[in-house]
N, CA, C and O atoms as a Tripos MOL2 file, in Angstrom:
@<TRIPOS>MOLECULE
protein
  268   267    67     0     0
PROTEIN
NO_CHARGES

@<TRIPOS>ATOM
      1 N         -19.7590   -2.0750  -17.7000 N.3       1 UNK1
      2 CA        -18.3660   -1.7000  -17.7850 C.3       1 UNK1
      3 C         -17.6980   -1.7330  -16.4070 C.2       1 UNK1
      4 O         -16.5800   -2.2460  -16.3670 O.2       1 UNK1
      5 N         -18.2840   -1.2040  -15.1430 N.am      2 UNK2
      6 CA        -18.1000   -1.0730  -14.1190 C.3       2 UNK2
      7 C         -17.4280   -2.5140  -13.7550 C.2       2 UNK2
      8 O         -16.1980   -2.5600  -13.7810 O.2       2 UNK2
      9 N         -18.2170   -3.7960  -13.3890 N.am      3 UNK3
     10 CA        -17.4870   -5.4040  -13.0750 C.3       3 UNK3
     11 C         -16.1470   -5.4020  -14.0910 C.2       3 UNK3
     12 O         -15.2650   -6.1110  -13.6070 O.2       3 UNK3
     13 N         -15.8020   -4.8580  -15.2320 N.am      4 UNK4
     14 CA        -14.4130   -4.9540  -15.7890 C.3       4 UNK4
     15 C         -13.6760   -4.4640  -15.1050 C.2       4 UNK4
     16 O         -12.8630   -5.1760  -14.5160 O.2       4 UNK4
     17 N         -13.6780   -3.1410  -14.9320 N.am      5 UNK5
     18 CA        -13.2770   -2.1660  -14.0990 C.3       5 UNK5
     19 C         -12.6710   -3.1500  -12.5130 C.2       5 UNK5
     20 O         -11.5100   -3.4030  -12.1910 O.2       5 UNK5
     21 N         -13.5900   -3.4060  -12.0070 N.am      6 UNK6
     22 CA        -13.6960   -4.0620  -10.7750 C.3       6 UNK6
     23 C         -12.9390   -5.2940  -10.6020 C.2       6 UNK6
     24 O         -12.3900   -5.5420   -9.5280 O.2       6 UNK6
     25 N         -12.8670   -6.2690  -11.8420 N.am      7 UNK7
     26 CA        -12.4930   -7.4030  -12.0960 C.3       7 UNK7
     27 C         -10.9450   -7.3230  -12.7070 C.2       7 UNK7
     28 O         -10.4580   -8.4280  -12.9470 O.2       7 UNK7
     29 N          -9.9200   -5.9130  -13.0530 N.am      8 UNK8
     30 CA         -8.9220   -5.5780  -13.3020 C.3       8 UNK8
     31 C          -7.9970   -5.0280  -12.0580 C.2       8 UNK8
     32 O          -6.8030   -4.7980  -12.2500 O.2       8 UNK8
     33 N          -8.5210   -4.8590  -10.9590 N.am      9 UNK9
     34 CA         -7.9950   -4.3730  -10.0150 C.3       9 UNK9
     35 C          -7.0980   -5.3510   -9.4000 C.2       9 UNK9
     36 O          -7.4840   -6.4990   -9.1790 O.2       9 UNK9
     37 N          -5.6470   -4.8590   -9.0500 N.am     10 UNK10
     38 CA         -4.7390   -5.6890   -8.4900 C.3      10 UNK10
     39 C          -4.6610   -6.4200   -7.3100 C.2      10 UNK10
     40 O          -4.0650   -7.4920   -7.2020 O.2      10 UNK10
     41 N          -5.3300   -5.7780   -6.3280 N.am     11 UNK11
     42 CA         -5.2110   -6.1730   -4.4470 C.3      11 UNK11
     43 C          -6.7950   -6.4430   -4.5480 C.2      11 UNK11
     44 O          -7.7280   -5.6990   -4.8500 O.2      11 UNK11
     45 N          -6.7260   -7.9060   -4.1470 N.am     12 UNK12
     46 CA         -7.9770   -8.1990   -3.8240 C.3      12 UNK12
     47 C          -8.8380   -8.1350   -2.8130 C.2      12 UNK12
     48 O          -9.8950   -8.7200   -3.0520 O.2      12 UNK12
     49 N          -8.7450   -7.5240   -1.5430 N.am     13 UNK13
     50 CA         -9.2170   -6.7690   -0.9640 C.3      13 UNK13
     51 C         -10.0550   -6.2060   -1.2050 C.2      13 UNK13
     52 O         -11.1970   -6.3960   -0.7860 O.2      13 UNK13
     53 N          -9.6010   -5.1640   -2.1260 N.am     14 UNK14
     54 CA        -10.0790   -3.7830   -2.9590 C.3      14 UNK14
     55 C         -11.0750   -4.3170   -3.6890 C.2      14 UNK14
     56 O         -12.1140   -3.7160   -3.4160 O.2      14 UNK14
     57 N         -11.2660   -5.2420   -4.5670 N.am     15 UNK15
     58 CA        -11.7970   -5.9220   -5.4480 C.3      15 UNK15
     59 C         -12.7750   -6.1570   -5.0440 C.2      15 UNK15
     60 O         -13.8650   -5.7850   -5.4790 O.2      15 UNK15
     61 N         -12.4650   -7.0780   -3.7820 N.am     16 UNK16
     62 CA        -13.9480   -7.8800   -3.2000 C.3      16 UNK16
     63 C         -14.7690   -6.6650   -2.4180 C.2      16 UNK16
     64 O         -15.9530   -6.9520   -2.2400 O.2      16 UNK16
     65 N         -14.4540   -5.6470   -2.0270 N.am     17 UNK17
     66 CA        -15.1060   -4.6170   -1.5720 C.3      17 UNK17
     67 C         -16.0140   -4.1970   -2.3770 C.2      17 UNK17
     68 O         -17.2110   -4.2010   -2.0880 O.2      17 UNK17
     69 N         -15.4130   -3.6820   -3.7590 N.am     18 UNK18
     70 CA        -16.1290   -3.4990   -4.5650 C.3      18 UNK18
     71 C         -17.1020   -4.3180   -5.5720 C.2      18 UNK18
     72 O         -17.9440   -3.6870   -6.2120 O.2      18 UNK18
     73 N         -17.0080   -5.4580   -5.6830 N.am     19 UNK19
     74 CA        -17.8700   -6.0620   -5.9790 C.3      19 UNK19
     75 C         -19.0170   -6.2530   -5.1390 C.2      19 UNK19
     76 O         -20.0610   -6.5680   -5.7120 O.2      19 UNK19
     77 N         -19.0250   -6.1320   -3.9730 N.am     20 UNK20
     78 CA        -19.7140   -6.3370   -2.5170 C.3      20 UNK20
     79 C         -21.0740   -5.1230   -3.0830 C.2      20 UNK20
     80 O         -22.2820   -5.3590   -3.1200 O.2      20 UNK20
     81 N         -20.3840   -3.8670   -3.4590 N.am     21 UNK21
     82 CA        -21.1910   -2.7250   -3.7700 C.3      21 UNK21
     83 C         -21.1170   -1.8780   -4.9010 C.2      21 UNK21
     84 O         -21.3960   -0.6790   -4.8770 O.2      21 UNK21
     85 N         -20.6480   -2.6650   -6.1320 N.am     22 UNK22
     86 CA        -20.2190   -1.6250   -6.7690 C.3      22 UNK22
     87 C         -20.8690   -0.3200   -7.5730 C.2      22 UNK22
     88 O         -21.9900   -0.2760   -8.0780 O.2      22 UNK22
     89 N         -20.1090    0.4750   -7.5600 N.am     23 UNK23
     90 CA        -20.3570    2.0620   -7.7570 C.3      23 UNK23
     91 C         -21.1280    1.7960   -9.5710 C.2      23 UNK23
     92 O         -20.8540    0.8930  -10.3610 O.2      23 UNK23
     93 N         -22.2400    3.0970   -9.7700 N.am     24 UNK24
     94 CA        -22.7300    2.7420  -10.6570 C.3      24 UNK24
     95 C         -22.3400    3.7560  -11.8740 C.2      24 UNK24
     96 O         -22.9860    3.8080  -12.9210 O.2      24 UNK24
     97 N         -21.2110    4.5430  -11.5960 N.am     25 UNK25
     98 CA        -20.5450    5.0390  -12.9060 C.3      25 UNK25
     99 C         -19.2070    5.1990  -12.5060 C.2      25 UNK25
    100 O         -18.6610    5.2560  -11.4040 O.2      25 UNK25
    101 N         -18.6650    5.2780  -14.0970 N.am     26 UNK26
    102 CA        -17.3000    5.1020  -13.7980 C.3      26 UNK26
    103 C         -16.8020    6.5230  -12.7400 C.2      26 UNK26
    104 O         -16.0230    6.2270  -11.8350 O.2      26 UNK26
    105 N         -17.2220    7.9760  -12.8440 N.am     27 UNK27
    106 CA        -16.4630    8.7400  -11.7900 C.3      27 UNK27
    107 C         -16.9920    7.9460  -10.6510 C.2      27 UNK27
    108 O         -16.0310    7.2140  -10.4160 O.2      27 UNK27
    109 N         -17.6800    7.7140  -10.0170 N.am     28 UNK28
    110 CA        -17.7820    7.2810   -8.8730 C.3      28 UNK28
    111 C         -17.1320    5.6790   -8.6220 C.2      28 UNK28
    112 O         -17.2670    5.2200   -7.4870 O.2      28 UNK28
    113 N         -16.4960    4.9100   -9.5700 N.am     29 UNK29
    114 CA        -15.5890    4.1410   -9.2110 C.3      29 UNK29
    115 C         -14.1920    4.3450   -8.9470 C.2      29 UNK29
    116 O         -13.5020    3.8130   -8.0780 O.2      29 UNK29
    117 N         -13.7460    5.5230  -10.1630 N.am     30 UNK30
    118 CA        -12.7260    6.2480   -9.2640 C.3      30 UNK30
    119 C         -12.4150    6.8800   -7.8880 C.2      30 UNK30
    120 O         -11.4250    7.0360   -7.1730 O.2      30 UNK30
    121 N         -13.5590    7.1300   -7.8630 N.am     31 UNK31
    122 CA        -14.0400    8.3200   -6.4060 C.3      31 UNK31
    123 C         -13.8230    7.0870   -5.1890 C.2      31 UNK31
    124 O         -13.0520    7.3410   -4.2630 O.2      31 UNK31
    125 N         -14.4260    5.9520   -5.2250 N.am     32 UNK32
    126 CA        -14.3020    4.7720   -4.1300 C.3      32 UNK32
    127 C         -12.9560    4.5880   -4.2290 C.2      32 UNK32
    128 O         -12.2140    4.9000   -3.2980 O.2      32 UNK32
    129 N         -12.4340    3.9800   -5.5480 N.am     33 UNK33
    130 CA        -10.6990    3.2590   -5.6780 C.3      33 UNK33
    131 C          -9.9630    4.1720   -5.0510 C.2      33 UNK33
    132 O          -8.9220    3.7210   -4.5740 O.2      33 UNK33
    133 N         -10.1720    5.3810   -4.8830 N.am     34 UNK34
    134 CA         -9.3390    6.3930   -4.2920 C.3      34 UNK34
    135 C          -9.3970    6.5030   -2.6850 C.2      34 UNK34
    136 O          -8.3870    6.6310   -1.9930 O.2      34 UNK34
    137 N         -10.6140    6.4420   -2.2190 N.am     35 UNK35
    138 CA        -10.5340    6.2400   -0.9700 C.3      35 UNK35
    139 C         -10.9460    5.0630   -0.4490 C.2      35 UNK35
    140 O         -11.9250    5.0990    0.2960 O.2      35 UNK35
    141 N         -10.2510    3.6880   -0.7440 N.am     36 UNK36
    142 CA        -10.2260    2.9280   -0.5400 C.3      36 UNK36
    143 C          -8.8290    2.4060   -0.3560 C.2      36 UNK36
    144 O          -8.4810    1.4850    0.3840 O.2      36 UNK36
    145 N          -7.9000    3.3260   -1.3480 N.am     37 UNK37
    146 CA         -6.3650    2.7690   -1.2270 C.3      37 UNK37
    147 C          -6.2890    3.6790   -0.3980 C.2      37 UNK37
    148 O          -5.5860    3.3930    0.5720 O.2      37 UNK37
    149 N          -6.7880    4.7820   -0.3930 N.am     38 UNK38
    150 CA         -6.0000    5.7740    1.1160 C.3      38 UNK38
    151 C          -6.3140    5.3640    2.2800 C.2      38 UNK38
    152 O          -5.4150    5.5780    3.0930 O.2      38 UNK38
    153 N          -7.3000    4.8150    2.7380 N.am     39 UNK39
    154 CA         -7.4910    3.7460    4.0100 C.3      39 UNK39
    155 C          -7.1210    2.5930    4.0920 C.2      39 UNK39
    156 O          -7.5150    1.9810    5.0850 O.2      39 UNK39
    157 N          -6.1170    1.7640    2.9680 N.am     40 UNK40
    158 CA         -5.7590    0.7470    2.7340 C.3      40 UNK40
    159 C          -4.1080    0.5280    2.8340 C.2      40 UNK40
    160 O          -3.5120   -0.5400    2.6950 O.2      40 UNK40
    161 N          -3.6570    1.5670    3.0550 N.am     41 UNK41
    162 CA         -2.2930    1.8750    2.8170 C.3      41 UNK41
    163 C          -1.4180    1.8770    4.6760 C.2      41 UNK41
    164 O          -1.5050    2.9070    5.3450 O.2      41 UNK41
    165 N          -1.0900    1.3360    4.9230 N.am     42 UNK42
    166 CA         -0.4860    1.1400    5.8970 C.3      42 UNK42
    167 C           0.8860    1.8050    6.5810 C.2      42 UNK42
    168 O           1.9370    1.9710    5.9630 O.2      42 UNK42
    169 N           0.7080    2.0830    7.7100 N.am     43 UNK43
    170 CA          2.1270    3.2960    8.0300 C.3      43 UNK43
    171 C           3.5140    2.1980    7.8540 C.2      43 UNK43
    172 O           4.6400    2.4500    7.4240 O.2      43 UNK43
    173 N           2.9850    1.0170    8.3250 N.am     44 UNK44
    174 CA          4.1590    0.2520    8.7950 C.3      44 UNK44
    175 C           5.0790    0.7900    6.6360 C.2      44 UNK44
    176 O           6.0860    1.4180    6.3080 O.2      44 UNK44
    177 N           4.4370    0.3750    6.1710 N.am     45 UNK45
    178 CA          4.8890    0.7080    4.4130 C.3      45 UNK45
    179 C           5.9580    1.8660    4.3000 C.2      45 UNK45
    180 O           7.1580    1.6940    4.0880 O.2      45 UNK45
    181 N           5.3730    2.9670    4.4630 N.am     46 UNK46
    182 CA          5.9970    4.0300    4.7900 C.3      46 UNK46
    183 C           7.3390    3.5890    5.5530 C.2      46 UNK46
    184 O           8.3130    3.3710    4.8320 O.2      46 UNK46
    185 N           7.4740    3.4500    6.8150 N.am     47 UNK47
    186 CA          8.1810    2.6670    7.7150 C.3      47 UNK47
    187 C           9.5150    2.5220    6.7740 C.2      47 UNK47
    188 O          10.3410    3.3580    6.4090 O.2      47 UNK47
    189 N           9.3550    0.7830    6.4740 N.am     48 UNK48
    190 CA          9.6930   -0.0020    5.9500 C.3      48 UNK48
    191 C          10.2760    1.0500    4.7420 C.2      48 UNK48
    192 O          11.5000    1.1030    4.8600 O.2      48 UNK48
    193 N           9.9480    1.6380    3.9680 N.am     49 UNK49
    194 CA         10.7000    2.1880    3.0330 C.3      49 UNK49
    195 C          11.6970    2.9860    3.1450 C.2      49 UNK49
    196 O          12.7040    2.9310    2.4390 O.2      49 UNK49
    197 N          11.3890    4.1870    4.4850 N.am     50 UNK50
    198 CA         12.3010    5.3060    5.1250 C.3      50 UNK50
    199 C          13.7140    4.3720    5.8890 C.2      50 UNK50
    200 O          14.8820    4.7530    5.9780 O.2      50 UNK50
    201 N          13.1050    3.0570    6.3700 N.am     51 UNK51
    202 CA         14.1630    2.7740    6.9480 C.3      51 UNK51
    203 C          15.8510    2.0230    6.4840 C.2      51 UNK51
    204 O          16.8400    1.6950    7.1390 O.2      51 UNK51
    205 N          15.4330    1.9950    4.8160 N.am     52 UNK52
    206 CA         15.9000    1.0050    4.3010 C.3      52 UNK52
    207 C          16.9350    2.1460    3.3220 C.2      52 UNK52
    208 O          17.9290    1.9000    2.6380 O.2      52 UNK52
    209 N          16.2340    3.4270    3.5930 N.am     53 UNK53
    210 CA         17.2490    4.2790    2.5990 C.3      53 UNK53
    211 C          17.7720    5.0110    3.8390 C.2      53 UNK53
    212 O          18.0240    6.2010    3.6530 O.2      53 UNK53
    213 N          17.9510    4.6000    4.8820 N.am     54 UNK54
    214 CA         18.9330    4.6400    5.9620 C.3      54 UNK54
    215 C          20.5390    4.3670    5.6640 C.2      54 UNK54
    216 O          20.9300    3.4090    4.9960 O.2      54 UNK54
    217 N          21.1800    5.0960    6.1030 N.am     55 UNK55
    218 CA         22.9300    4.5740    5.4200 C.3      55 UNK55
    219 C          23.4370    3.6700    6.4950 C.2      55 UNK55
    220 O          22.7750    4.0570    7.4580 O.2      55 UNK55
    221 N          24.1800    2.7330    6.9130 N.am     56 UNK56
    222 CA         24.6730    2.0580    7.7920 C.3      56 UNK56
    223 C          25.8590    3.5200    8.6500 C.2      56 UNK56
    224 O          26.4000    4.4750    8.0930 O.2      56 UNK56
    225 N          25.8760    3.2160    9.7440 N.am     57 UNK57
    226 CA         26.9180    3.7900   10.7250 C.3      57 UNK57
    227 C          27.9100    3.6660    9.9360 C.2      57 UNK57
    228 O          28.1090    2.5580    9.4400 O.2      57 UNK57
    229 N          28.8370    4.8360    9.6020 N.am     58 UNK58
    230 CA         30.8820    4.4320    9.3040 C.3      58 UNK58
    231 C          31.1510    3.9020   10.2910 C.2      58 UNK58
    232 O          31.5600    2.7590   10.0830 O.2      58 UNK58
    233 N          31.1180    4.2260   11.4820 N.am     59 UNK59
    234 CA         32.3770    3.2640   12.3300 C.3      59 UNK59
    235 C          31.9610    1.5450   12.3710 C.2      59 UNK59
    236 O          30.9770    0.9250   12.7740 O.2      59 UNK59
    237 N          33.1550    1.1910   11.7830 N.am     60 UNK60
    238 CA         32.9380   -0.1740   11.7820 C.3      60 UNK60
    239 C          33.3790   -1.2010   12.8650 C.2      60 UNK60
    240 O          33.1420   -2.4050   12.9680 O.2      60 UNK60
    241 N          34.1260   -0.3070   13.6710 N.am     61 UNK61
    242 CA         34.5640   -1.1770   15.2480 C.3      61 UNK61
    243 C          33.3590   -1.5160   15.8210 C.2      61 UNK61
    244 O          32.3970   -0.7570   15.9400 O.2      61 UNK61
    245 N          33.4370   -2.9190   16.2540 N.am     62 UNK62
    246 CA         32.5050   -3.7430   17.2380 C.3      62 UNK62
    247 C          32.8250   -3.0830   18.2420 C.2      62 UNK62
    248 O          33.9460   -2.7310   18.6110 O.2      62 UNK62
    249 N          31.4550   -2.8460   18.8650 N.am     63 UNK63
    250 CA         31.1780   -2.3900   20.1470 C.3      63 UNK63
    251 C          31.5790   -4.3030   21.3190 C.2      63 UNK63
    252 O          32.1620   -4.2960   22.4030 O.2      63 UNK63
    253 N          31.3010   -4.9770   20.9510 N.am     64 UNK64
    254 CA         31.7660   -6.1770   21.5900 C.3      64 UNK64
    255 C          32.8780   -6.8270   21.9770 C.2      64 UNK64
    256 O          33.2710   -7.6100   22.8410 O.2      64 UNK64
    257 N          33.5110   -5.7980   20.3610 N.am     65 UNK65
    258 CA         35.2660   -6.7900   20.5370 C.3      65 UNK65
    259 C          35.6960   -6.1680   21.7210 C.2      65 UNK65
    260 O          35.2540   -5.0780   22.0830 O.2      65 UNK65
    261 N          36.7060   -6.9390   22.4600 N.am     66 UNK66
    262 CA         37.3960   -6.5580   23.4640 C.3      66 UNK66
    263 C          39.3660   -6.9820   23.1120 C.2      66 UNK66
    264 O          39.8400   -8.0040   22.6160 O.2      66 UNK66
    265 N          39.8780   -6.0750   23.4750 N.am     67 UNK67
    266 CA         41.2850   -5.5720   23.2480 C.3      67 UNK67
    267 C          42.4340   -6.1160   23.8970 C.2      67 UNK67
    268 O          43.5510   -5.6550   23.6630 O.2      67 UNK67
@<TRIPOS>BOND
     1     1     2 1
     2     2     3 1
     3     3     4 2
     4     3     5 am
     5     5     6 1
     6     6     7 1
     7     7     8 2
     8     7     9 am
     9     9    10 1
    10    10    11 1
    11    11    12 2
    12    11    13 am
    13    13    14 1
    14    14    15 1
    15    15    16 2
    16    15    17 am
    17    17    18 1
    18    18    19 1
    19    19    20 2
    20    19    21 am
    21    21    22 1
    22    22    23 1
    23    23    24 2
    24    23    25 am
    25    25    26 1
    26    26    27 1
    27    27    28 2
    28    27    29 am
    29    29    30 1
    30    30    31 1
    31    31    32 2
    32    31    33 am
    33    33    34 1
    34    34    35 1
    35    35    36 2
    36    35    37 am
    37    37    38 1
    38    38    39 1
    39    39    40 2
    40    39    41 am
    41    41    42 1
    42    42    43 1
    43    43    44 2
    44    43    45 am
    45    45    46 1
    46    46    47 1
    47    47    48 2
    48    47    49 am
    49    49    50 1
    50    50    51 1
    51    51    52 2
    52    51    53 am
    53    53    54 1
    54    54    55 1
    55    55    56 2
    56    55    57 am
    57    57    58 1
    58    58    59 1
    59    59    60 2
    60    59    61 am
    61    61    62 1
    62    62    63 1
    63    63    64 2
    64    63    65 am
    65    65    66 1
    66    66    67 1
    67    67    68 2
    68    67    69 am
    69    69    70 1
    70    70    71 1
    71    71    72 2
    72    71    73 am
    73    73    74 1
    74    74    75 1
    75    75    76 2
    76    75    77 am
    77    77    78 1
    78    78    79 1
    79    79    80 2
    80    79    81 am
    81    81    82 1
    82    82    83 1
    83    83    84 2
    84    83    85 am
    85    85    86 1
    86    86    87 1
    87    87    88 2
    88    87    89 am
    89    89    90 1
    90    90    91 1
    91    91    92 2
    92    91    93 am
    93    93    94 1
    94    94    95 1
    95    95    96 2
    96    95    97 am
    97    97    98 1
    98    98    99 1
    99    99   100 2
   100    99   101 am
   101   101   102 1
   102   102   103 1
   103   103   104 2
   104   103   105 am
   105   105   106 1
   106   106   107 1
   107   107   108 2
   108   107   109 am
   109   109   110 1
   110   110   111 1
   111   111   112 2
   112   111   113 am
   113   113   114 1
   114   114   115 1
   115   115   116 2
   116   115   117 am
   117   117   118 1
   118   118   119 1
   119   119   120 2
   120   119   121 am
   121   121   122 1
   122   122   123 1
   123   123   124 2
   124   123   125 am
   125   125   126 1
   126   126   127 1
   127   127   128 2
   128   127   129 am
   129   129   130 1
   130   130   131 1
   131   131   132 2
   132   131   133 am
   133   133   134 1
   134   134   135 1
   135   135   136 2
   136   135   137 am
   137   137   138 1
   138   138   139 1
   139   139   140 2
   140   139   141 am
   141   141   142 1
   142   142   143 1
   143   143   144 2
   144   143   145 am
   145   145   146 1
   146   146   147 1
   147   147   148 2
   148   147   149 am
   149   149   150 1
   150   150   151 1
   151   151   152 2
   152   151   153 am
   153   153   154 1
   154   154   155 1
   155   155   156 2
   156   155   157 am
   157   157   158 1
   158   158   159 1
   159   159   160 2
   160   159   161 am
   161   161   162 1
   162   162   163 1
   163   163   164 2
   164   163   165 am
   165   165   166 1
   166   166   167 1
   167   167   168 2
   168   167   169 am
   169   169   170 1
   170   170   171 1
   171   171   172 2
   172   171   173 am
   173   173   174 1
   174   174   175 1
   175   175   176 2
   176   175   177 am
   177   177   178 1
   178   178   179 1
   179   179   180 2
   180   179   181 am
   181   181   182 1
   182   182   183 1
   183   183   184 2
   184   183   185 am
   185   185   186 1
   186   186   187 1
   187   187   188 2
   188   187   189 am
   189   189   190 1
   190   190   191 1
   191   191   192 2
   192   191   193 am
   193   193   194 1
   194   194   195 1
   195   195   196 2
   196   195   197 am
   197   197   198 1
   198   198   199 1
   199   199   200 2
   200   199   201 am
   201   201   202 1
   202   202   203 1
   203   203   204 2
   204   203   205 am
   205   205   206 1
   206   206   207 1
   207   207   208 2
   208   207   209 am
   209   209   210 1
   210   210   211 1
   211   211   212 2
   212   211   213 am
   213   213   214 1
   214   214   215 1
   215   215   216 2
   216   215   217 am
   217   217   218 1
   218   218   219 1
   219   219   220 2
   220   219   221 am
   221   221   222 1
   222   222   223 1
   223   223   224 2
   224   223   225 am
   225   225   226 1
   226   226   227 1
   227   227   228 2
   228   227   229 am
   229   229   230 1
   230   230   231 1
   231   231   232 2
   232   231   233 am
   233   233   234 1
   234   234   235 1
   235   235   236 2
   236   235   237 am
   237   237   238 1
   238   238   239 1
   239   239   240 2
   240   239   241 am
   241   241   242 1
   242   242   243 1
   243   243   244 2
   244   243   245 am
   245   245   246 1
   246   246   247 1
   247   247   248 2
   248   247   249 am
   249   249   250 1
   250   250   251 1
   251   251   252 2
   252   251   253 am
   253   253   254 1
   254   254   255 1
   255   255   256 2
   256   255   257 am
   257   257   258 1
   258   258   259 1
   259   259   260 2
   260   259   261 am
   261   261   262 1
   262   262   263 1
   263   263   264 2
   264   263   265 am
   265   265   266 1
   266   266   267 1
   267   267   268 2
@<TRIPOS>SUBSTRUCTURE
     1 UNK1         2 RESIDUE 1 A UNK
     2 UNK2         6 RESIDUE 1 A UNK
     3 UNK3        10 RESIDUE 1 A UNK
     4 UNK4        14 RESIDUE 1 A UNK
     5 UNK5        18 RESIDUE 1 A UNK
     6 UNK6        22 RESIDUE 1 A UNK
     7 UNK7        26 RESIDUE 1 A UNK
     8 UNK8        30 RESIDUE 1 A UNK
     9 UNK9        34 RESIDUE 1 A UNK
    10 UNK10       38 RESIDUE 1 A UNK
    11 UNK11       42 RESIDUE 1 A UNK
    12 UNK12       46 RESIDUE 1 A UNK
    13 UNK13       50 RESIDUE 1 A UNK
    14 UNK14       54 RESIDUE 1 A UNK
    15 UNK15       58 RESIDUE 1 A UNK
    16 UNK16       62 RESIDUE 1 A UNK
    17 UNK17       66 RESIDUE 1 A UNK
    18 UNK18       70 RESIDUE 1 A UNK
    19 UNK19       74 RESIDUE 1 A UNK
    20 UNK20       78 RESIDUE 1 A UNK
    21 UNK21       82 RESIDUE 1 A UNK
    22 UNK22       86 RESIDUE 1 A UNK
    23 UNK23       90 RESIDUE 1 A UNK
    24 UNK24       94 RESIDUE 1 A UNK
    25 UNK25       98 RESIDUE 1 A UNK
    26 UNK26      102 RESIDUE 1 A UNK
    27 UNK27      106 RESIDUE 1 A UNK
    28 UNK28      110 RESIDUE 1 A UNK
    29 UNK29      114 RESIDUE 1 A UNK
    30 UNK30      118 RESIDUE 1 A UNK
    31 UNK31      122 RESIDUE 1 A UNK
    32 UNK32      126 RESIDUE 1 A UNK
    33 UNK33      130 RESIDUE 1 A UNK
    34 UNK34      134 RESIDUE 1 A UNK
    35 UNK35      138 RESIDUE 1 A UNK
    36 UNK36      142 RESIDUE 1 A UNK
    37 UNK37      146 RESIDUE 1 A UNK
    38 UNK38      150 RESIDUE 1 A UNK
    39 UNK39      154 RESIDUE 1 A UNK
    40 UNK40      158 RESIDUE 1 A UNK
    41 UNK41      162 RESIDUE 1 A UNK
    42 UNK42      166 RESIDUE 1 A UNK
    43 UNK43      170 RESIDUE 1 A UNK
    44 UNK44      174 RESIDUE 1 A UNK
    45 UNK45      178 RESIDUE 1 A UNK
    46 UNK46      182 RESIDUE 1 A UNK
    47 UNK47      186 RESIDUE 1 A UNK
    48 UNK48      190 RESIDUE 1 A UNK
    49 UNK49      194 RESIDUE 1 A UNK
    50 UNK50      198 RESIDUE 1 A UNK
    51 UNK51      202 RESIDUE 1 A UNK
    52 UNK52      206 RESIDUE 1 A UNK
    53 UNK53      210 RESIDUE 1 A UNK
    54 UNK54      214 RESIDUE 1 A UNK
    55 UNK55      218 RESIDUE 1 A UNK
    56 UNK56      222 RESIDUE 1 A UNK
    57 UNK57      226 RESIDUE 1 A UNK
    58 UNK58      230 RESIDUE 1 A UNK
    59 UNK59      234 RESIDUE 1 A UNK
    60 UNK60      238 RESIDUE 1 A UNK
    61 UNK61      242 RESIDUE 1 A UNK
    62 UNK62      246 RESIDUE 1 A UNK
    63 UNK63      250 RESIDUE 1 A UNK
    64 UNK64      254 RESIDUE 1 A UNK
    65 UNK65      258 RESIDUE 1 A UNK
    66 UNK66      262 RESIDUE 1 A UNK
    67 UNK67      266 RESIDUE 1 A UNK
């Protein structure tokens, strides 16, 4: 059951890790998938998400234009 398990997983990364070793019951395939995406998960992500629900500045005068 476990290679189904293994062979359904989205990020292949993850996948090939686990096939490399895989866990021999299902709690302990959860137990890996879990700390495998938490060391897999990247700050830049985080980042990238906080920065994007950022609002643009109101003032819309160019700092460039000149008068």
């Amino acid at each position: 059951m476990i290679p189904f398990l293994i062979r359904g997983l989205i990020r292949p990364e993850i996948r090939s890790v686990m096939m490399g070793n895989p866990p021999a019951t299902v709690n302990a395939f959860l137990t890996e998938l879990r700390r495998l995406e938490s060391i897999s998960e990247s700050p830049t992500d985080s980042t990238a998400a906080s920065a994007s629900s950022v609002s643009p500045p109101t003032s819309t005068k160019d700092s460039n234009y000149l008068s």
